[in-house]
PANU-711427 format. One line per 10 residues: number of its first residue (from 1); their letters; for each residue x, y, z of N, C-alpha, C, O. Coordinates in Angstrom, 1 decimal, decimal comma. Layout:
BEGIN
NUM	a	X/Y/Z/X/Y/Z/X/Y/Z/X/Y/Z  ...
REM end
This chain:
BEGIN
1	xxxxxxxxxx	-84,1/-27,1/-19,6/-83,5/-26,6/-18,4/-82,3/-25,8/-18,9/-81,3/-26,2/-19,4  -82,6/-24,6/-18,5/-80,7/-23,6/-18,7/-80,1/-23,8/-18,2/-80,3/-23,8/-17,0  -78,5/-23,9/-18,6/-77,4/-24,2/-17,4/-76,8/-23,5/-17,1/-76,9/-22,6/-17,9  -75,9/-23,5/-16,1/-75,8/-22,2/-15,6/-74,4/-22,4/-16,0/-73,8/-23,4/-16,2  -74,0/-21,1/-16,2/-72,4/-20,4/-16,3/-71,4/-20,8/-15,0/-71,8/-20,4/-13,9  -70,6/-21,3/-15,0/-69,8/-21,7/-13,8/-68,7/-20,7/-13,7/-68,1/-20,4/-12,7  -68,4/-19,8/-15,3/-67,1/-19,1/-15,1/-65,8/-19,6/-15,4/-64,9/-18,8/-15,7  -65,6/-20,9/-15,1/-64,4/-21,3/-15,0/-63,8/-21,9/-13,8/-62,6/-22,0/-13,8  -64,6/-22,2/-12,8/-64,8/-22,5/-11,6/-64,0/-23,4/-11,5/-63,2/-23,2/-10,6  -63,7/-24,7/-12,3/-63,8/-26,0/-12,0/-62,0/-25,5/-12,0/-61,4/-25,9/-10,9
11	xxxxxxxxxx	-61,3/-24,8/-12,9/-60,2/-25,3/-13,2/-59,3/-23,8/-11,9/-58,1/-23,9/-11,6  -60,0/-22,8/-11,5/-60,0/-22,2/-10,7/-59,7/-22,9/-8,7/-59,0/-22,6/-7,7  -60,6/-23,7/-9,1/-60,6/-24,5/-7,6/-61,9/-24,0/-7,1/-62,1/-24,3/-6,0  -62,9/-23,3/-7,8/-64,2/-23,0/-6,8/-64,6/-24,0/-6,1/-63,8/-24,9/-6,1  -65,5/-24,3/-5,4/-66,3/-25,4/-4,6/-67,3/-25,7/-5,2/-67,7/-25,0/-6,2  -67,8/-26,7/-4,7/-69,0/-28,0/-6,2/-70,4/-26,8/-5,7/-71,4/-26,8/-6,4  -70,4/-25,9/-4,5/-71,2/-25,4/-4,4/-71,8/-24,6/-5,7/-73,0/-24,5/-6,0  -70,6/-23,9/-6,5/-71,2/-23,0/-7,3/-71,1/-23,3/-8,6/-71,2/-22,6/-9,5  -70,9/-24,9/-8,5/-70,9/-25,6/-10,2/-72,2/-25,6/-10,2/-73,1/-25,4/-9,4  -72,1/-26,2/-11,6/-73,5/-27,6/-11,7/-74,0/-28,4/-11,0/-73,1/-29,2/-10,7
21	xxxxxxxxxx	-75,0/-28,7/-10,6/-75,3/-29,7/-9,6/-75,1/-31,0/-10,7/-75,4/-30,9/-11,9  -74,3/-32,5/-9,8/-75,0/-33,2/-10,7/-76,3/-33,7/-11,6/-77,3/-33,0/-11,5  -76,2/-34,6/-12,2/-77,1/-35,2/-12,8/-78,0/-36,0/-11,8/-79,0/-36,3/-12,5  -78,2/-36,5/-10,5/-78,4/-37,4/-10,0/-79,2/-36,0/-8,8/-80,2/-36,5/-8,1  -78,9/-34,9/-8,7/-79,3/-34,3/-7,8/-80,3/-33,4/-7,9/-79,9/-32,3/-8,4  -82,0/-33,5/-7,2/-83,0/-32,5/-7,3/-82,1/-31,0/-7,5/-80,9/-30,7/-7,1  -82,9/-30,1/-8,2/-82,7/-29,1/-8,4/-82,7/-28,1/-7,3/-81,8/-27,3/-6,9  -84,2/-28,5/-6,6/-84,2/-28,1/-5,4/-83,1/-27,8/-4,1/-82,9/-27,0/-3,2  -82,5/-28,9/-4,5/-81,4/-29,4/-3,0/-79,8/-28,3/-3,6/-78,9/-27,8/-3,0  -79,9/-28,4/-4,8/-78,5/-27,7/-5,6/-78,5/-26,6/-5,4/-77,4/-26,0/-5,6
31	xxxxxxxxxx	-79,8/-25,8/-4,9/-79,4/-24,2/-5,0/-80,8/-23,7/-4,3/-82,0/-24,0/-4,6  -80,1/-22,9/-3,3/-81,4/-22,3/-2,7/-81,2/-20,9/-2,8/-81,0/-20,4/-1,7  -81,3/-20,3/-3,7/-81,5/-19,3/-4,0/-81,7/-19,4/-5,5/-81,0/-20,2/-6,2  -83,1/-18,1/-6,4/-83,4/-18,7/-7,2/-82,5/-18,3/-8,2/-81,5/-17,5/-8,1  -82,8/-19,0/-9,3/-82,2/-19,6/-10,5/-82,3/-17,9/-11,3/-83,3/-17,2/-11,0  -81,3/-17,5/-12,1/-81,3/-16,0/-13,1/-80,9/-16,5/-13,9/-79,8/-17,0/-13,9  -81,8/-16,7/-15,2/-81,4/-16,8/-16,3/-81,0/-15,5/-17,0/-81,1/-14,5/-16,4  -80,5/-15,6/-18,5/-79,7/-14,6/-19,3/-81,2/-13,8/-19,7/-81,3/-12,6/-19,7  -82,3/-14,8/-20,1/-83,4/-14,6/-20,4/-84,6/-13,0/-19,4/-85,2/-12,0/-19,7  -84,2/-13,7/-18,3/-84,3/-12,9/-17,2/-83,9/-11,4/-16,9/-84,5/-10,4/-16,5
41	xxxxxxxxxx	-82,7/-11,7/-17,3/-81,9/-10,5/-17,5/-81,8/-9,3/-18,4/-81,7/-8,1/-18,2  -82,0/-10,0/-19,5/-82,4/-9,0/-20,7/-83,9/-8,7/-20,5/-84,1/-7,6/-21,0  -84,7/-9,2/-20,0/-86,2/-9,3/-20,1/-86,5/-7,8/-19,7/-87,4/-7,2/-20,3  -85,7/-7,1/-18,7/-85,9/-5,9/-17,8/-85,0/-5,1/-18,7/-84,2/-5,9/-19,2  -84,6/-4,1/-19,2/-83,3/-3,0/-18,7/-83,1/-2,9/-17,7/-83,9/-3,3/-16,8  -81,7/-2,4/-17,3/-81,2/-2,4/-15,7/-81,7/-0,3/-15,3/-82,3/0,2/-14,3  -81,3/0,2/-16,4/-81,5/1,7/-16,3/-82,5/2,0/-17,3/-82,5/1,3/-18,3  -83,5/3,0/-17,2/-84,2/3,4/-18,0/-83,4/4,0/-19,4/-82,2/4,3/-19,4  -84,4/4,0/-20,7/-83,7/4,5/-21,7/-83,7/6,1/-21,7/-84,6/6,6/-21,1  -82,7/6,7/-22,1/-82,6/8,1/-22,2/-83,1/8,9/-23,2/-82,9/8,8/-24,4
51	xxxxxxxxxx	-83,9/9,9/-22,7/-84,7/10,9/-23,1/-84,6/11,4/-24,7/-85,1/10,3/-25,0  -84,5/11,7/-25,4/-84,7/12,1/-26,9/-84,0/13,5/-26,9/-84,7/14,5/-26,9  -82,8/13,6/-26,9/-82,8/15,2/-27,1/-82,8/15,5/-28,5/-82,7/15,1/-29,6  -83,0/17,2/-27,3/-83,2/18,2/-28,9/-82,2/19,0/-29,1/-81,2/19,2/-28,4  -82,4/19,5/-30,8/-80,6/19,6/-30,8/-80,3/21,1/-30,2/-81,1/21,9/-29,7  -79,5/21,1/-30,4/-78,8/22,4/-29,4/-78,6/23,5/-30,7/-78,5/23,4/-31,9  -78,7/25,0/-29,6/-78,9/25,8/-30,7/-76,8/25,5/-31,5/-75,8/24,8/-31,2  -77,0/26,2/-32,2/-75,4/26,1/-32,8/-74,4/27,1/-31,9/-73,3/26,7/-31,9  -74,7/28,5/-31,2/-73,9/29,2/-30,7/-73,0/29,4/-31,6/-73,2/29,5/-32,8  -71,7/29,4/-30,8/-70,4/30,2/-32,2/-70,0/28,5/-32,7/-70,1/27,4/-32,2
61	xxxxxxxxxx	-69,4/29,0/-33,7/-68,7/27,5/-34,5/-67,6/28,4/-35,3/-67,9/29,6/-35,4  -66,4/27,8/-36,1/-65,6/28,6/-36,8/-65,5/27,3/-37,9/-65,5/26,1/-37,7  -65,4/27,9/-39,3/-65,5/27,2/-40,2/-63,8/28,5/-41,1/-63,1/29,5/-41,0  -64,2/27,3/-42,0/-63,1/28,3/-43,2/-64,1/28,2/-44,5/-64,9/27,4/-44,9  -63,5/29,6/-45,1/-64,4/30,1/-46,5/-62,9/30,3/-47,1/-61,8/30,4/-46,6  -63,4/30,4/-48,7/-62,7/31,3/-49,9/-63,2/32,7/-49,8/-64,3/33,0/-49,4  -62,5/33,5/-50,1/-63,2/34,9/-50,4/-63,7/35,1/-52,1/-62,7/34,9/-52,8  -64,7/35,3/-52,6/-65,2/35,4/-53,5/-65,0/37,0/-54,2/-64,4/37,2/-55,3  -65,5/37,8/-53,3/-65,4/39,3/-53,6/-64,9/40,0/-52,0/-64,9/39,3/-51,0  -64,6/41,6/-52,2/-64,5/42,1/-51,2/-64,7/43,5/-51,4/-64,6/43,9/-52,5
71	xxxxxxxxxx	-65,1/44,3/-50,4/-65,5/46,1/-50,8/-65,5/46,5/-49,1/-66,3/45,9/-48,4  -64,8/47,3/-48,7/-64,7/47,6/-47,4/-64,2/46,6/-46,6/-63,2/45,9/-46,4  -65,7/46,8/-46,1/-65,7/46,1/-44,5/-66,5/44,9/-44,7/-66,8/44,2/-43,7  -67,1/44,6/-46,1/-67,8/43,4/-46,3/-67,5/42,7/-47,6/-66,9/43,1/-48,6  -67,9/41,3/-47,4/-67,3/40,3/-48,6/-68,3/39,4/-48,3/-69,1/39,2/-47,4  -67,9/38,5/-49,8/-69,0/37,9/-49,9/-68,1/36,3/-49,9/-67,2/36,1/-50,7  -68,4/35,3/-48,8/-67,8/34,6/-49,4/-68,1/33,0/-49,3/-69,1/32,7/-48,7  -67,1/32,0/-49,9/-68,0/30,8/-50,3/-67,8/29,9/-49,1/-66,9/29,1/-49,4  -68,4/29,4/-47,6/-68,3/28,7/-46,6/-68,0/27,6/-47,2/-68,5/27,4/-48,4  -67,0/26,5/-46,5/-66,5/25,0/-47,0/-67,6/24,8/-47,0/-68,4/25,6/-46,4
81	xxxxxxxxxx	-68,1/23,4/-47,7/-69,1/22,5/-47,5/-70,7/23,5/-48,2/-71,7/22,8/-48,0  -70,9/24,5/-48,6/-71,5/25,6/-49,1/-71,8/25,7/-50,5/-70,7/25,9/-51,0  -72,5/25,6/-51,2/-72,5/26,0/-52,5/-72,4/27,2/-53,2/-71,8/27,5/-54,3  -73,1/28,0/-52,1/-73,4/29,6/-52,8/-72,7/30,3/-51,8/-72,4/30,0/-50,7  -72,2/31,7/-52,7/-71,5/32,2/-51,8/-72,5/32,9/-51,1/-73,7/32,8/-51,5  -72,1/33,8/-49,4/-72,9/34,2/-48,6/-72,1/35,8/-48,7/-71,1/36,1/-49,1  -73,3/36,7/-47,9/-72,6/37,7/-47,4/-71,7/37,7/-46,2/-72,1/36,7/-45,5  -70,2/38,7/-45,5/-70,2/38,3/-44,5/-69,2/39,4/-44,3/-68,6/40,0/-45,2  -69,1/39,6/-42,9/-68,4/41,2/-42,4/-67,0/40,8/-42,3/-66,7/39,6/-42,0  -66,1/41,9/-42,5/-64,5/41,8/-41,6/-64,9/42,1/-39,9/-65,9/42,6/-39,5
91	xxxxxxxxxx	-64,0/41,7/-39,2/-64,3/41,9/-38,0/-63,3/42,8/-38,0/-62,3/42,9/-38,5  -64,2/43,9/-36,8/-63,0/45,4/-36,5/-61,6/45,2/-36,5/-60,9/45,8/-37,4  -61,0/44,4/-35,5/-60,0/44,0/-35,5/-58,8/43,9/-36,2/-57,6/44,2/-35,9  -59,6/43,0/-38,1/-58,8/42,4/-38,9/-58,9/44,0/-39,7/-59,9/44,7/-39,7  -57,6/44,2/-40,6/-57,3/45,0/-41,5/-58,1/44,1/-42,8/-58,0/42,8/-43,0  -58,9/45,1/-43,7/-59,5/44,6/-44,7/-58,3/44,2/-46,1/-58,7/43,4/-47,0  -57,5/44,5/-46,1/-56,2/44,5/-46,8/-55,9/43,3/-46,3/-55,8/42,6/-47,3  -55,5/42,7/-45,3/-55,6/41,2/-45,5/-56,0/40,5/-46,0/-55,4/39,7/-46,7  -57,4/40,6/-46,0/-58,1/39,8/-46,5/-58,2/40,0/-47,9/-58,4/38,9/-48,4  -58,3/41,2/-48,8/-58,0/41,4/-49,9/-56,7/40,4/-50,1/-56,8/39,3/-50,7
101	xxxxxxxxxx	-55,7/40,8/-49,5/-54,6/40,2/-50,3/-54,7/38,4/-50,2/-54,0/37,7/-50,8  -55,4/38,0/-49,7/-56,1/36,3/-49,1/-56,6/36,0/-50,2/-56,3/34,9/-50,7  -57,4/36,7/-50,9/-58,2/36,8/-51,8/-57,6/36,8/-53,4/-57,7/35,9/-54,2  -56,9/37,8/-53,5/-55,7/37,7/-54,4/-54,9/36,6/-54,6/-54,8/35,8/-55,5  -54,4/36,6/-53,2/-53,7/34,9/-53,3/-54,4/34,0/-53,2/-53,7/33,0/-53,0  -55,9/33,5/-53,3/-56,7/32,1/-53,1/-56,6/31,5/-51,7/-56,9/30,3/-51,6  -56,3/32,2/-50,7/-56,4/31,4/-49,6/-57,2/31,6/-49,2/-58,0/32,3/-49,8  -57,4/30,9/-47,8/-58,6/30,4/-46,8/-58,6/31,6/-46,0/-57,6/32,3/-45,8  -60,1/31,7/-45,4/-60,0/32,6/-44,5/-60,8/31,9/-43,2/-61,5/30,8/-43,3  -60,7/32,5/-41,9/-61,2/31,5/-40,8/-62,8/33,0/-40,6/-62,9/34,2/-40,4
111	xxxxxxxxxx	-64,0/31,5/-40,7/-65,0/32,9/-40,0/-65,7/32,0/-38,9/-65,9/30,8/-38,8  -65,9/33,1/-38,3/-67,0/32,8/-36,7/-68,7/33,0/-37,6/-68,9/33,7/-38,6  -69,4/32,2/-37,1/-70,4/31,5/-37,3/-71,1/31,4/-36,1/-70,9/30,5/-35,2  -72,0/32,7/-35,9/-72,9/32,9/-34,8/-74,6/32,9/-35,7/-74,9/33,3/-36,8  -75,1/32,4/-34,8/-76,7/32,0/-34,9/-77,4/33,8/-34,8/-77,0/34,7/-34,1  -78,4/33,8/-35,8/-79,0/35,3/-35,7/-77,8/36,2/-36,2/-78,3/37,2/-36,7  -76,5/36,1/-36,2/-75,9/37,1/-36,8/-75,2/36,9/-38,0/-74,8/35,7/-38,1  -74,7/37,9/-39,1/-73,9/37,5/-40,3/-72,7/36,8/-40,0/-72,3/36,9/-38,8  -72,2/36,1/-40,6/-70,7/35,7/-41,1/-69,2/36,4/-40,8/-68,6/37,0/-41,7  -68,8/36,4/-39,6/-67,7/37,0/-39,5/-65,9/36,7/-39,5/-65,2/36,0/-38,7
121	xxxxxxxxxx	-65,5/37,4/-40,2/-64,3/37,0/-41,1/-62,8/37,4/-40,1/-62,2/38,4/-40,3  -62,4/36,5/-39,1/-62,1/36,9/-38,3/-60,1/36,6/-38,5/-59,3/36,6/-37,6  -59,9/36,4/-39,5/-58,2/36,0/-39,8/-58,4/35,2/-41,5/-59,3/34,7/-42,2  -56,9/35,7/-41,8/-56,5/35,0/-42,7/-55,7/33,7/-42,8/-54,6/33,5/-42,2  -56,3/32,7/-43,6/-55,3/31,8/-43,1/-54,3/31,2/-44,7/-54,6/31,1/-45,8  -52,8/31,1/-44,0/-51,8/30,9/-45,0/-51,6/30,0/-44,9/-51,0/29,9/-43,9  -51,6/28,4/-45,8/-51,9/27,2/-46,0/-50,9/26,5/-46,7/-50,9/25,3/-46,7  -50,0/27,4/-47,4/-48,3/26,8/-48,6/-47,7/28,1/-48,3/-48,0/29,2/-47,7  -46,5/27,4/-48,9/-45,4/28,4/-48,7/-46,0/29,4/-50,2/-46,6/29,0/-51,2  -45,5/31,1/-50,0/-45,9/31,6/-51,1/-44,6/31,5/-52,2/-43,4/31,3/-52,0
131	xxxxxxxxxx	-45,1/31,8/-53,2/-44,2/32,1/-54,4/-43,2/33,3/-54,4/-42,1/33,5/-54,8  -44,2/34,2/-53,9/-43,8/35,8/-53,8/-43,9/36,0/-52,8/-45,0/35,6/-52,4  -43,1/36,8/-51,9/-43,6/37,6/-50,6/-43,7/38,7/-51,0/-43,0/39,1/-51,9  -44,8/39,6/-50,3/-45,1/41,1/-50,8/-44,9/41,4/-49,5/-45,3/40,7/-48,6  -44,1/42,6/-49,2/-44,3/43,2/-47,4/-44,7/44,8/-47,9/-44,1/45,6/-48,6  -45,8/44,9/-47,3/-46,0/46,4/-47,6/-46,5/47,3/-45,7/-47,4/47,3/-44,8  -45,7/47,8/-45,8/-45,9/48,5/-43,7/-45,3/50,2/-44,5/-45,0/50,6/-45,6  -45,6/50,6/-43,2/-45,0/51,9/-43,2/-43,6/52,4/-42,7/-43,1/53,5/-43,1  -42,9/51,3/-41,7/-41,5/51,2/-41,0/-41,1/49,4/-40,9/-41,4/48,7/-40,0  -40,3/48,9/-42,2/-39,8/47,3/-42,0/-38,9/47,4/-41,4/-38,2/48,3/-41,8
141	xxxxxxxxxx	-38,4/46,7/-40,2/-37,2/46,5/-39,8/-37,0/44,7/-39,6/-37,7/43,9/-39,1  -35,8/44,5/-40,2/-35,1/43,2/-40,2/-34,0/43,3/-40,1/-33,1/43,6/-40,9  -33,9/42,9/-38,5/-32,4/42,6/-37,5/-32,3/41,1/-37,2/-32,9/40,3/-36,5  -30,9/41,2/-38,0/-30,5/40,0/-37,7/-29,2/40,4/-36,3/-28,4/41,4/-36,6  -29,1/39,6/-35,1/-28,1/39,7/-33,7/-26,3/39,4/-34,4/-25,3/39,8/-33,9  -26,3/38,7/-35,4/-24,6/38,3/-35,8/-24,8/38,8/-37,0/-24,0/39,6/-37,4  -26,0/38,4/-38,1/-25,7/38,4/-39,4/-26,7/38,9/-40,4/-27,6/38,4/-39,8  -27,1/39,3/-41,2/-27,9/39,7/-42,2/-27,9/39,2/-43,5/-27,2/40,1/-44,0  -28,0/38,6/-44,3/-28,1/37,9/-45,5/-29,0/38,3/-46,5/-30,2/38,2/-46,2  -28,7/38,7/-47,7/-29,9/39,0/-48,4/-29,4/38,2/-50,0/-28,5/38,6/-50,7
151	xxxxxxxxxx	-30,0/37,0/-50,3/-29,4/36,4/-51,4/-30,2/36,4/-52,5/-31,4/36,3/-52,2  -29,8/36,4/-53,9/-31,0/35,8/-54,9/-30,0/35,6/-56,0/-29,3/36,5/-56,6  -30,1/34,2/-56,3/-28,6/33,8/-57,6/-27,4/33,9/-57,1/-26,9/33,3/-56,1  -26,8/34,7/-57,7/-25,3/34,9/-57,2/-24,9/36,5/-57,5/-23,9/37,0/-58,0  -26,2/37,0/-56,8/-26,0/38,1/-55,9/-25,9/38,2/-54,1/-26,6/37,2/-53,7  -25,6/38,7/-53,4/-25,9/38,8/-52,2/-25,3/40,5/-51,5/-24,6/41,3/-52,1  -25,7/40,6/-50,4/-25,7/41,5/-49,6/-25,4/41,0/-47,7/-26,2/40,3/-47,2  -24,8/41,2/-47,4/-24,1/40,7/-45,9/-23,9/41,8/-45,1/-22,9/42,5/-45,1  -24,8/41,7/-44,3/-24,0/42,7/-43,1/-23,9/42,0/-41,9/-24,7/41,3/-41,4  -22,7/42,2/-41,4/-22,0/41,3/-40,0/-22,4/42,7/-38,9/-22,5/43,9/-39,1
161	xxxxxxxxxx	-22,4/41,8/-37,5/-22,7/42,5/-36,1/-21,5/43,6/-35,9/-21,4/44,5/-35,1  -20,6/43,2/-36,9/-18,9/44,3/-36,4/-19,6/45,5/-37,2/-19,0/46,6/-37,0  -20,4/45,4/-38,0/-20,5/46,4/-39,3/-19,8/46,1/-40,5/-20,1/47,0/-41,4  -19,0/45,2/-40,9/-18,6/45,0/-42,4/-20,1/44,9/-43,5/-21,2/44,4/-43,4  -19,8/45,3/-43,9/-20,9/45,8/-45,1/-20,1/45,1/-46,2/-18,9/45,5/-46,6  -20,9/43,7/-47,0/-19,7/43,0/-48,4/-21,3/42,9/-49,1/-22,3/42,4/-48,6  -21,2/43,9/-50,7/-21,8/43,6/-52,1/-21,5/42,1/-52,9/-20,5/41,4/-52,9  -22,3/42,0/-53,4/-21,4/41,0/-54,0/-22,5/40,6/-55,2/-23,7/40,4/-54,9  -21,9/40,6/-57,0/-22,5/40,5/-57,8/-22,1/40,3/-58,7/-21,1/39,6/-58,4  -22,1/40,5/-59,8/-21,8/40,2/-61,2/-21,6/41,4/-61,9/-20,8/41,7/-62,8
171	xxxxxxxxxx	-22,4/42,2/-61,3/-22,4/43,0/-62,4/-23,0/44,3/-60,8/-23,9/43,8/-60,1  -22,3/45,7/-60,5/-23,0/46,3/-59,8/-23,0/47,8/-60,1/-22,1/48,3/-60,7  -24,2/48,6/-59,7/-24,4/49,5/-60,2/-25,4/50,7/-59,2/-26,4/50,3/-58,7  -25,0/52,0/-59,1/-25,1/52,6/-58,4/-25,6/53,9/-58,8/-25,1/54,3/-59,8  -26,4/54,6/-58,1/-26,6/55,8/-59,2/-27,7/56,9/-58,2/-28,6/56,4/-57,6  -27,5/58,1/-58,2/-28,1/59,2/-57,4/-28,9/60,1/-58,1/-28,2/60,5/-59,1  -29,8/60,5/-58,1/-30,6/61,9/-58,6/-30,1/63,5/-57,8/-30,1/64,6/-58,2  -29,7/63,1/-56,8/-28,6/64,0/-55,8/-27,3/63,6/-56,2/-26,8/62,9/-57,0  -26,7/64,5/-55,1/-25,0/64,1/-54,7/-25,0/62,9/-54,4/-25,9/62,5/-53,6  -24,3/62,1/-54,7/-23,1/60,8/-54,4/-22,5/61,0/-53,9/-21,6/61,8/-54,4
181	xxxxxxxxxx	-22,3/60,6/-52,3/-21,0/61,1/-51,9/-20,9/59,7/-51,0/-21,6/59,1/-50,2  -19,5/59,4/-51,6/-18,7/58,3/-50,4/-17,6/58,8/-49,5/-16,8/59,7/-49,9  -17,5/58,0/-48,0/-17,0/58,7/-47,5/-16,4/57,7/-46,6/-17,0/57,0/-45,8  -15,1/57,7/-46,8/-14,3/56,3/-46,1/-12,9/57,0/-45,5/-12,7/58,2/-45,8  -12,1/56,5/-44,9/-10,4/56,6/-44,8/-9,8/56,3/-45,8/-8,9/56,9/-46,4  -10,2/55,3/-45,9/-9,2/55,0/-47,4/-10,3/54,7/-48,7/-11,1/53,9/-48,4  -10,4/54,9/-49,7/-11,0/54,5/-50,8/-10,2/53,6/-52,1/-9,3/54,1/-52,8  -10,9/52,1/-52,4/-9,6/51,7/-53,1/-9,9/51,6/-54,4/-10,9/51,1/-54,2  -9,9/51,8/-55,8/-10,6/51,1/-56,6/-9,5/50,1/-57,6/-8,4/50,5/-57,9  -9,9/49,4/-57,7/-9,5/48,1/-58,5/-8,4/48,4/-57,6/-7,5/47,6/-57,5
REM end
């Protein structure tokens, strides 16, 4: 005979209705409605089992590669998790000189990973601080609002928002293929 779960009834305050019948009392008379066992329960699923899917095409995904080589608008390179390197395009967008210099420096690059089409190299990604900064443009501008600092050792360069202009060095040195010409109110030396 299985017994039934009460829950906790007794110390709850349920009524003797939904305990255990005694020992002394037909089964019959204890409960008129029928008996569910655990047995019962499991015997069925409550919901059917779900269908088997199939897998999905991949669509876009973005992964990161090394760059291996580069020539234009195309490079070849090594996808994480990849053994061999692959072919794979720069996207319009990205300047191929990025990615060259990514490459130079060993970093990561981010590519789009579309089904049916090549490998596309859509950003560089910079992962440590560099050793060297290289800036190569055609017009740099670096404004600083109060102050400008340009330091290395115990040299520096300072320009303040009033305009004071202070060198400062060890040793300084100056020199023209043209005229030299300084041009102040007052000029002081030593």
């Amino acid at each position: 005979m299985a017994a039934r779960f009460d829950g906790g009834s007794r110390e709850a305050g349920a009524s003797r209705l939904l305990e255990e019948p005694d020992a002394g009392t037909p089964v019959e008379e204890a409960s008129e409605s029928p008996r569910v066992t655990l047995d019962d329960v499991l015997a069925e699923p409550a919901v059917a089992p779900l269908p088997a899917r199939n897998a999905q095409p991949l669509g876009a995904a973005m992964r990161t590669a090394r760059v291996a080589a580069i020539a234009g608008r195309g490079a070849r390179i090594v996808v994480r998790g990849a053994a061999e390197p692959v072919e794979a395009l720069v996207a319009p967008e990205v300047d191929p000189e990025v990615i060259a210099d990514a490459h130079a420096r060993g970093d990561a690059v981010l590519v789009e990973l579309c089904e049916g089409a090549p490998p596309l190299i859509v950003a560089a990604l910079t992962t440590q601080r560099p050793k060297a900064l290289h800036l190569k443009a055609a017009t740099i501008t670096i404004e600083g609002e109060q102050e400008l600092l340009l330091r290395s050792g115990r040299g520096a360069v300072r320009i303040r928002e009033d305009g004071d202009i202070e060198v400062v060095g060890s040793r300084i040195s100056a020199a023209s293929r043209g005229l030299f010409r300084i041009v102040g109110r007052l000029l002081r030396l030593n």
